[in-house]
C-alpha positions, 0 to 999 in steps of 0.5 A: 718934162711938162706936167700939165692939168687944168689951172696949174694949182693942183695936180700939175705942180704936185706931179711936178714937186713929187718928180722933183722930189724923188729926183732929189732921194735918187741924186738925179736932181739935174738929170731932167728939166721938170715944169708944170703949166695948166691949160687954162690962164685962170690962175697965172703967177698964183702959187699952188692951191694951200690944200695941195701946199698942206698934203704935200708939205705932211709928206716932205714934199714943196711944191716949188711952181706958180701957175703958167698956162702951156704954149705951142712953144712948149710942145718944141722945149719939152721932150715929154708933155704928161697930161692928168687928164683925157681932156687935157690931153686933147686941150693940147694936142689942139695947141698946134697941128701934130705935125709941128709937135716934136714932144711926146704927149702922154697921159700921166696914168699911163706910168700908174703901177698900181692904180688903173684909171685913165685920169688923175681926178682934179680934188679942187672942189671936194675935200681934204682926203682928195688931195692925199688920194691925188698924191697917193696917185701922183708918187705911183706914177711918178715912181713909174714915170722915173723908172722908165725914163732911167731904163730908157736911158740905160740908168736903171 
């Protein structure tokens, strides 16, 4: 699976190091392929943003990824693309015709058990507090997205 936002510093690699860790807590570290990318190009090669590093790390959890921008060719590897927002949600449904697509594209809210929201705000521009309340949403809908996943395929 794919976790993607905007510039692959912030919430996409949290998504993926919370998925990763729970994986890890459940021994199902190689049961799935995980990455994150970003749709833009902004800040490829760079680690994750030092505020998301910091909010991670207080709750036992690496962020593992340096940033990559999403190609069509991943709409083909991946299986399942979990997009934070509506806006990237569209940015790559644009990557190629939907016909050419063999992933499946969702928003990464849609497995939220206990928020209710269509997006997981970018905390880039605001405050300490942001980034846990990204988190704070990131393992609901991780928690989620797991369960599924192993109910799909008859693990859980």
């Amino acid at each position: 699976m794919l976790f993607v936002c905007l510039g692959n510093i912030c919430r996409s690699p949290a998504a993926e190091g919370l998925f990763l860790h729970r994986l890890e807590l459940r021994g199902l570290s190689d049961a799935f392929v995980v990455d994150s990318a970003g749709t833009g190009s902004w800040h490829v090669g760079k680690r994750a943003d030092a505020r998301m590093i910091r909010a991670a790390e207080a709750r036992g959890v690496v962020l593992p990824s340096r940033a990559r921008q999403i190609t069509a060719a991943d709409l083909q590897t991946f299986d399942l693309i979990l997009t934070m927002d509506p806006s990237n949600l569209e940015n790559v449904r644009k990557l190629v015709p939907a016909e050419a697509i063999s992933a499946r594209i969702e928003p990464m809210t849609a497995y939220c058990r206990r928020y209710r929201t269509d997006a997981v705000p970018d905390p880039y521009y605001g405050g300490a507090d942001g980034f846990n309340d990204v988190l704070d949403l990131l393992e609901d809908a991780c928690d989620g997205l797991l369960d599924a996943l192993l109910e799909r395929r008859g693990n859980g």
